[in-house]
N, C-alpha and C positions, 0 to 999 in steps of 0.2 A: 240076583245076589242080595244075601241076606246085608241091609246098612247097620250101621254103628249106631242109630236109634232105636231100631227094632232089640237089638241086640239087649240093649239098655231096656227096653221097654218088656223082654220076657224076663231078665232079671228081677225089676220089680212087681207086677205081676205074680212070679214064684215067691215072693216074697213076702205078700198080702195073702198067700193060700189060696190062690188061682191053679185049678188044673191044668195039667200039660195040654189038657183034651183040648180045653177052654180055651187057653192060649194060644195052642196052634187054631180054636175055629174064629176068635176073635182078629188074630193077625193075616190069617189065607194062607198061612203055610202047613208042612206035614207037622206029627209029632215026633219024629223023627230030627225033625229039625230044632225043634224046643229041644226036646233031651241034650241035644250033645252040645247046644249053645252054652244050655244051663252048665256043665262042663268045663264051660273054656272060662279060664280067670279074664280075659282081653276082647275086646272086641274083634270083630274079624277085618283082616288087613288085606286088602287084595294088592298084585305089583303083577306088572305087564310083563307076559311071556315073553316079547317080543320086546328091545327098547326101541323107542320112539327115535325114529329117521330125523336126524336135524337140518337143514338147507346149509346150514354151516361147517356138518362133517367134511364134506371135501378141505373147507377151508384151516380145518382145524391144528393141522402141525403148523400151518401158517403163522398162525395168529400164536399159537404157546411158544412160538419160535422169537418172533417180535418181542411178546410181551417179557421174557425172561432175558433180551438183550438192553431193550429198551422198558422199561418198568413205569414210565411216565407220560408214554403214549396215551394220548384220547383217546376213544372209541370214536368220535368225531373222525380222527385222523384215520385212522385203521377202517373205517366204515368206508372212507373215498378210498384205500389201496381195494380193498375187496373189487368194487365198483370196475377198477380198471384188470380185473383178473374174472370178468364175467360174473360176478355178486349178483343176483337180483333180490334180496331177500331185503329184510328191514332196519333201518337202523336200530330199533330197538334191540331186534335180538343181538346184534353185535356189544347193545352197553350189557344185557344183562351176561353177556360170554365173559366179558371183558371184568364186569364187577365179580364173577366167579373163579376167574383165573389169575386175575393181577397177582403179581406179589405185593405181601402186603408189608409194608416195613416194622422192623422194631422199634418198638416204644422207646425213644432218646431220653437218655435221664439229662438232667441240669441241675448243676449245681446251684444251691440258694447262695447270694449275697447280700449282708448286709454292710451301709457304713454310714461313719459314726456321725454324730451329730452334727450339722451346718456342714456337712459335706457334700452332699448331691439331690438336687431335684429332678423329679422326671415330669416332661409333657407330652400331650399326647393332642391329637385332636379329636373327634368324632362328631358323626353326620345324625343327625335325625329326621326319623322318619316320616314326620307330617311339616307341611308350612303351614305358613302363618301370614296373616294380613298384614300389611304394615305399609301404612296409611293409601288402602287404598290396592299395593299392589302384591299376588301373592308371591312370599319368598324364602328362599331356601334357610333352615337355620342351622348353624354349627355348635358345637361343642367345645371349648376351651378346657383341659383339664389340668392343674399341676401338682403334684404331689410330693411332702416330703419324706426325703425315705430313710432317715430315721423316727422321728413320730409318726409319720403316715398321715398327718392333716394333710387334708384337700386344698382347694379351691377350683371353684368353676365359675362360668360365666358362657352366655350363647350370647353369637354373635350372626352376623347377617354372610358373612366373609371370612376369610381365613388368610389375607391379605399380611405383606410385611408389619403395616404399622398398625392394624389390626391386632396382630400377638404380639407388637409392643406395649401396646396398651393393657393388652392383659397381661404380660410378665411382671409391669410395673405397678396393676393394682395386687395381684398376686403376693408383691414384695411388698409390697403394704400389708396385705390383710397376714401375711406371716410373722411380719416386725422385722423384715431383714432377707438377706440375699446369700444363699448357697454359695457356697467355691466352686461350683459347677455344677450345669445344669444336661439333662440327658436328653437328646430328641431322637425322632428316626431323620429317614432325610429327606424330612418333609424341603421342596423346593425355595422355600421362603428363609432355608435356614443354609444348606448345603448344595453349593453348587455343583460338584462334582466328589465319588464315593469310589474308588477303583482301587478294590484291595485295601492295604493300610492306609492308601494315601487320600484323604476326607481335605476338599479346597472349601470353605466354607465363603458363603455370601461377603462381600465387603463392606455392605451397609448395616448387615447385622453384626459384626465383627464390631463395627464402631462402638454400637448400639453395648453391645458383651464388655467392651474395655470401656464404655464409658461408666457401668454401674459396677464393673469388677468381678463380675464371675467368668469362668470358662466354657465355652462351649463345646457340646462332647456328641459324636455321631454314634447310633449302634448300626451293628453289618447291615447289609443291604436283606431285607426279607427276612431280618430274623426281629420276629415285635417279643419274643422271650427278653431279648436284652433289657427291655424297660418293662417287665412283669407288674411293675409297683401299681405303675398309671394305667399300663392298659386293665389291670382288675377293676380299678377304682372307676373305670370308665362306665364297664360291663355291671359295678355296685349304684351308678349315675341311673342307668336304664331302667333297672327292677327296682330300688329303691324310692328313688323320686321321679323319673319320667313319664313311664309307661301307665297307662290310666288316666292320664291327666289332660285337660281340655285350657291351652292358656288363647287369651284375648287378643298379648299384644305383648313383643320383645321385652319390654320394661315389668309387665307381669313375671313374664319367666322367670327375668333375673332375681327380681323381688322374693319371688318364689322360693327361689334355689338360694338366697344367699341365708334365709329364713329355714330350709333345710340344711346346709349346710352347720350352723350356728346352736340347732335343735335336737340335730339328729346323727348327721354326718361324724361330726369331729368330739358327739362327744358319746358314741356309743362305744362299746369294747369290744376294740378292733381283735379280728380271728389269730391274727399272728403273732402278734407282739404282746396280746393276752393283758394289753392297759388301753385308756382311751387317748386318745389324739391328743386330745388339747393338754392332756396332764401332760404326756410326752413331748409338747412344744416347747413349756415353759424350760425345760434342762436345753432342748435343742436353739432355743433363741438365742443362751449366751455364747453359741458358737458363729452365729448368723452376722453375715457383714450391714453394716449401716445402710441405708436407704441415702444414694448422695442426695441434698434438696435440688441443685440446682438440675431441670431435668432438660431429658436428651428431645429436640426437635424430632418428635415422634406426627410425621404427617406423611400423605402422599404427594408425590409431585409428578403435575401434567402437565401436558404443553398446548394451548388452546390460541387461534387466530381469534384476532375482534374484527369482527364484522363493522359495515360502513357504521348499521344500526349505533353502534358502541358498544354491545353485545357478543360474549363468547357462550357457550354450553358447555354445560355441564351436567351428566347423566340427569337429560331431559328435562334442564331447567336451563336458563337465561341468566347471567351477571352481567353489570355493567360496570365500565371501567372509563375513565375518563377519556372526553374525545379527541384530545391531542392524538392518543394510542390507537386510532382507526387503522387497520390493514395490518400491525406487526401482529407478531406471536409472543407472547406471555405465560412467564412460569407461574402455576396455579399450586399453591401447597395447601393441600386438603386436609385440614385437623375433624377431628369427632364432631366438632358443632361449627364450625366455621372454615372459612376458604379464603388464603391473603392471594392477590397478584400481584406479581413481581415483573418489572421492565428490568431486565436485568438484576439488579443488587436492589433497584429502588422499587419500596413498596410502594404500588400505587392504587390500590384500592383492598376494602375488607370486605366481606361477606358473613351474615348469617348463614349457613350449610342449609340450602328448604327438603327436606324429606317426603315435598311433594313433588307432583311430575307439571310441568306443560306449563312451568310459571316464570312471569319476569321479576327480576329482583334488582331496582332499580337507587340510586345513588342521585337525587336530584344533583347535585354538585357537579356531577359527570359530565353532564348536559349545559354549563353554563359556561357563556362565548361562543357558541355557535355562532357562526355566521350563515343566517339561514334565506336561501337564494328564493326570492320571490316573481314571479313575472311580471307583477305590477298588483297595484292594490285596486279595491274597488273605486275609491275617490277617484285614483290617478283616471280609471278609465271614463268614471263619470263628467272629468271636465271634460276629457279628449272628444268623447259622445257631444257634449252642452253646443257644441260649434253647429252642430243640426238641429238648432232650437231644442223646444220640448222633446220632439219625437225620438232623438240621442236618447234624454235623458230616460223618459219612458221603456225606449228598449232595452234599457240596464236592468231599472226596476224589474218590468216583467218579467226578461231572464233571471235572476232573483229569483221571485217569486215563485217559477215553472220550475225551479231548481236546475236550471241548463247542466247539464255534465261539461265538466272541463271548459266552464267560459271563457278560462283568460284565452284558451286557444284561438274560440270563436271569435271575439272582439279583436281581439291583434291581429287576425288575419281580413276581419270584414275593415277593419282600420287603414291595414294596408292597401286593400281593395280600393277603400272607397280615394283616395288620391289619384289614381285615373279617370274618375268619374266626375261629373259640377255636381255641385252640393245637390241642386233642385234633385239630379238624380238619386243621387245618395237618402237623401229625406224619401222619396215617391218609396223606392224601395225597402229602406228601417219601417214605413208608413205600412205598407202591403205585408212583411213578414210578422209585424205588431196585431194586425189584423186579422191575423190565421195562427195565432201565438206559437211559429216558429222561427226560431233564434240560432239555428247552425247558421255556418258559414255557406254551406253548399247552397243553403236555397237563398240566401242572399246575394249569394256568386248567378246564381240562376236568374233570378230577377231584376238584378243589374245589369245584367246581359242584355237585355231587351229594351234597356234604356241608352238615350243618348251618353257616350262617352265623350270623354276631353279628348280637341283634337293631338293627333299624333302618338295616341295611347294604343297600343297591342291587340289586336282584335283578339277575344276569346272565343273558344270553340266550346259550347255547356249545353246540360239538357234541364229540360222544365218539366218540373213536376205536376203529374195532371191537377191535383188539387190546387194549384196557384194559374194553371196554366189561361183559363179562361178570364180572367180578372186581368191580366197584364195588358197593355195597350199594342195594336196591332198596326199603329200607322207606323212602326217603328223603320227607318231603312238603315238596311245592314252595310256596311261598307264591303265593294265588292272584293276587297282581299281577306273575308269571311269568309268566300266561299271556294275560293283559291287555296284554305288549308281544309274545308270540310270534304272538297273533291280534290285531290292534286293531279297538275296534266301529266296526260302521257305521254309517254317517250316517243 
């Protein structure tokens, strides 16, 4: 079969004042074939005598059946019913049946709205596509957007969170960088703002409610799934990505914002905007005098957690340590989380402040905290050093060298060889502090060991111990054992 190249290629060729001959002996075909190509104004089209058998014929009143009842079925979906009607074929071919036969809906017109000045702001949020370091750990960054919708100024701001008091903080730099506060503000129903959306009836958040009556605007829900309702912010969001995000490589949170507020300032609010055919900022100054006052005194914008204090004096907070005074050991404590700091509260009463650390795995400490302690000691070194002095030098010697050897957990050893040695006559007690100084071992156990083999005070307990081969040879051997030693080492039979 003559292709759509060849076809092309006897075209040209005749063109150049190439023979038929020539070009049928340069191509391998007859001239028979040149002529009547040369003929045709189109290339030649071939189409199958026969149409091609699909694995999905049988299924196919099936499926135009569904789809024209149900119009929003998956091909996902529709690929498992096949499945249970003996389908073996692929899911592929079901999406491309599926994108060739769906109904496709008509294009929905919307009415534009505009209104008037200091009347409604719209916010929106959005996610971006890369993270960012931040100090140390990688993490997600968000997009704050608000927009007024009669001038059309912006304001943005990236945030780490999308948290309640998170977008209180940005509504309230927001109402600063505009001079002033809308009659009402537009969101979708993002969770931090509306609790519940069912039909006309929108229950908004309670602590954002405060938050709304405390600066004096109203809060306004648009339907569930319809993001047209706020068209202003979602554009200006989609203007966020191609105009200043996309291409750009930032270090560090505080960059960005720096970035974008220096975008915004340069670029954003004071080009001419597509719609309104003026620029932003010239359009703020008329819209400012409609705009409510910024109240001074501001709203307790923090989070609040509930964290136990450890014996330490110590609670956590995402992966760092605070201390709080140690009266407070063992309750639980309200933590209200501001942007750079952290207060604990016992109740009503503040009792400690924090720096907020934006590092991980750190303690963050309050010497004050820590003062009055009553800190339980087993006894001090001196104390034990006279207690030792009562066996001459060689007490005081075994302190020292324990010291020195660094004993793990002395006070253990010494208060139990102390107790020890009151069943025993001093002479013993010296022989064996003497013999364990000798072989610089200072447990209790081999002292218990070596004591063993010496004379005890009468009416004292016989012990039952084993000796260590390395002391074992050194110990003296005229020792006699009292015979109810041997009475609990073998007990009689019944």
């Amino acid at each position: 079969m003559l292709q759509p190249e060849e076809w092309m290629t006897i075209k040209t060729l005749s063109k150049k004042g190439v023979s038929q001959r020539e070009i049928a002996r340069m191509l391998g075909i007859s001239r028979n074939t040149v002529k009547k190509q040369l003929t045709e104004e189109h290339p030649p089209q071939y189409r199958r005598s026969v149409p091609c058998q699909s694995i999905l014929d049988a299924y196919r009143d099936y499926l135009l059946a569904r789809l024209k009842e149900y119009p929003t079925l998956t091909a996902r979906r529709l690929y498992r019913e096949l499945q249970t009607q003996g389908y073996t074929g692929s899911y592929e071919t079901v999406v491309i049946f599926t994108r060739k036969h769906r109904v496709k809906k008509d294009p929905q017109a919307y009415e534009r709205f505009e209104t008037p000045p200091g009347q409604q702001a719209q916010v929106d949020w959005g996610e971006c596509s890369d993270k960012i370091d931040h100090f140390g750990v990688q993490r997600k960054v968000y997009l704050f957007s608000m927009t007024l919708g009669f001038s059309r100024v912006q304001y943005i701001e990236f945030t780490l969170d999308m948290k309640m008091p998170t977008l209180m903080r940005c509504l309230l730099k927001a109402f600063r960088y505009f001079g002033g506060i809308p009659r009402e503000l537009l969101f979708d129903n993002m969770k931090t703002v509306v609790d519940e959306h069912i039909g006309d009836h929108v229950r908004f958040n309670e602590r954002f409610l405060d938050f709304a009556n405390h600066y004096g605007f109203l809060p306004r829900a648009t339907r569930v799934c319809y993001p047209e309702g706020k068209g202003k912010v979602e554009r200006s969001i989609q203007y966020v990505w191609s105009s200043f995000y996309t291409g750009r490589k930032f270090d560090s949170l505080a960059q960005m914002n720096n970035e974008a507020r220096d975008w915004l300032e340069n670029v954003c609010n004071i080009r001419l905007h597509g719609t309104t055919g003026a620029r932003p900022i010239d359009r703020l100054a008329e819209e400012r005098t409609h705009l409510q006052t910024v109240r001074q005194e501001e709203y307790d914008i923090c989070d609040i957690v509930l964290r136990k204090v450890c014996k330490d004096c110590y609670f956590s907070y995402k992966q760092n340590y605070y201390s709080v005074p140690h009266t407070h050991v063992g309750k639980t404590v309200q933590v209200k989380v501001y942007a750079d700091e952290l207060k604990v509260y016992d109740g009503t009463t503040l009792i400690a402040t924090h720096r907020l650390c934006l590092l991980r795995n750190q303690f963050i400490k309050d010497p004050s905290h820590f003062k009055g302690i009553i800190r339980r000691r087993r006894g001090s070194i001196e104390s034990y050093r006279q207690r030792f002095s009562r066996y001459s030098d060689i007490g005081i010697r075994f302190i020292n060298s324990a010291i020195e050897e660094r004993q793990p957990n002395p006070y253990y050893h010494w208060k139990r060889i102390l107790e020890l040695a009151e069943e025993y006559p001093e002479e013993s007690v010296v022989t064996a502090l003497r013999h364990c100084l000798d072989y610089k071992v200072f447990a209790f156990a081999t002292f218990r060991n070596v004591l063993s083999r010496l004379p005890a005070s009468p009416g004292s307990r016989p012990r039952m111990v084993t000796v260590c081969g390395r002391c074992r040879e050194d110990l003296p051997t005229d020792v006699t054992r009292p015979l109810a030693y041997y009475d609990i080492a073998m007990p009689a039979a019944n």
